[in-house]
C-alpha positions, 0 to 999 in steps of 0.5 A, a space after each residue: 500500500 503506497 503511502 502520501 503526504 494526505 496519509 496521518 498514522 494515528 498512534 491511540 493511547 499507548 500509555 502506561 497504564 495500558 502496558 505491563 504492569 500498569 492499572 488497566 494492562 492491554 495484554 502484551 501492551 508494550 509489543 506495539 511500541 517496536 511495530 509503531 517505531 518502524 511504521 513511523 519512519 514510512 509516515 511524514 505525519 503522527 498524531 498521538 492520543 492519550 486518555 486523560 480522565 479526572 478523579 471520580 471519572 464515570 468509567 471508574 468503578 470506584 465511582 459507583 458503590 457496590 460495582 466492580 471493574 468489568 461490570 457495567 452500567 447503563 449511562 444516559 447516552 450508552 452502556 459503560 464497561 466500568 474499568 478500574 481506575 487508570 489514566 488519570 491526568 498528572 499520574 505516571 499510568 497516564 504518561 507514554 512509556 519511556 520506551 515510545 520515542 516518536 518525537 516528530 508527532 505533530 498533535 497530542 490529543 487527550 480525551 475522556 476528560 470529562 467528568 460524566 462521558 467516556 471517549 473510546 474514539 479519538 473522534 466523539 465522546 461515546 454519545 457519539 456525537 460530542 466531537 473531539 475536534 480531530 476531524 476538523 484539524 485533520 480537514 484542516 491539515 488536508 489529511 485523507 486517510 487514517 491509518 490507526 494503531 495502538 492500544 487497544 485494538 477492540 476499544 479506542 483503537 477500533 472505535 477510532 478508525 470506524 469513526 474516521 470513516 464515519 467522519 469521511 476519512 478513509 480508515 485502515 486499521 493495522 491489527 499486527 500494531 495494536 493488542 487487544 483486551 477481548 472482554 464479552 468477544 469485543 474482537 469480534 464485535 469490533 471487526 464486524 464493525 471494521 467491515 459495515 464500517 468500510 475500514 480496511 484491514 493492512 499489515 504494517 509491512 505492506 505500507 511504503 512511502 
């Protein structure tokens, strides 16, 4: 796959707190950052995310009594998997790993720092229609398509690149760039996405520049 300058890679949420040993470890988490470091030198554009939630954020089971991480609830807009608490602003689990070395990317964008929504897709909060302002900074930059990776692969990566395709981008996810959690068979519900969606499927290797 020939790669351009309208091209952006999208680097989702490698944070501590999802790679070993952090409050929310994606398994194998800390595998993507070799793959992300060889895919970036194809790429002449790299955005990074990162989840940045507030104490008490309404993803946390710790903020609702009597409730445990995994469980869920059911939101005004959504059902919310409750997670343990993890990535919050100012703490350690919320920094990139020291191993993540991009230092060319051109935006940081965090998200779920709202107090009462989380944000799976770097695109809209999960009621899906609050944007995150990545939309129109990737129109603005003339951007065309998303290549997405990351952490994790049936979360906030998937949701990501289905809603750049929702938002009129073309979208490829890199799976072989991103692990997965798999809880309630989310692997297969997110793929089924991938393909109502439009979003192709690449390995990082057949990207060139």
């Amino acid at each position: 796959m020939q790669l351009t300058d309208q091209d952006v890679l999208l680097v989702v949420d490698v944070q501590n707190d999802f790679c070993p040993g952090g409050r929310l470890p994606v398994p194998h988490g800390d595998h993507v950052i070799e793959v992300i470091h060889r895919l970036a030198v194809r790429f002449a554009h790299i955005i990074l995310t990162q989840d940045w939630h507030p104490p008490g954020h309404i993803s946390f089971a710790s903020s609702h009594p009597g409730k445990q991480p995994f469980e869920s609830i059911q939101t005004g807009h959504s059902v919310q998997v409750l997670w343990p608490d993890h990535c919050v602003q100012g703490t350690s689990g919320a920094d990139f790993p020291s191993t993540l070395h991009l230092p060319q990317a051109e935006l940081i964008l965090r998200k779920g720092f709202r107090p009462e929504i989380d944000s799976y897709s770097t695109f809209f909060e999960n009621d899906h229609t609050t944007s995150t302002g990545l939309a129109s900074y990737l129109r603005d930059r003339g951007f065309a398509r998303v290549f997405c990776a990351g952490l994790a692969y049936d979360y906030c990566v998937g949701f990501s690149a289905v809603d750049a395709r929702r938002a009129g981008f073309a979208s490829v996810i890199l799976p072989d760039a991103c692990m997965a959690i798999d809880l309630n068979d989310s692997v297969a519900s997110i793929e089924r996405e991938f393909s109502r969606s439009g979003v192709s499927v690449a390995h990082s290797q057949s990207l060139v520049r």
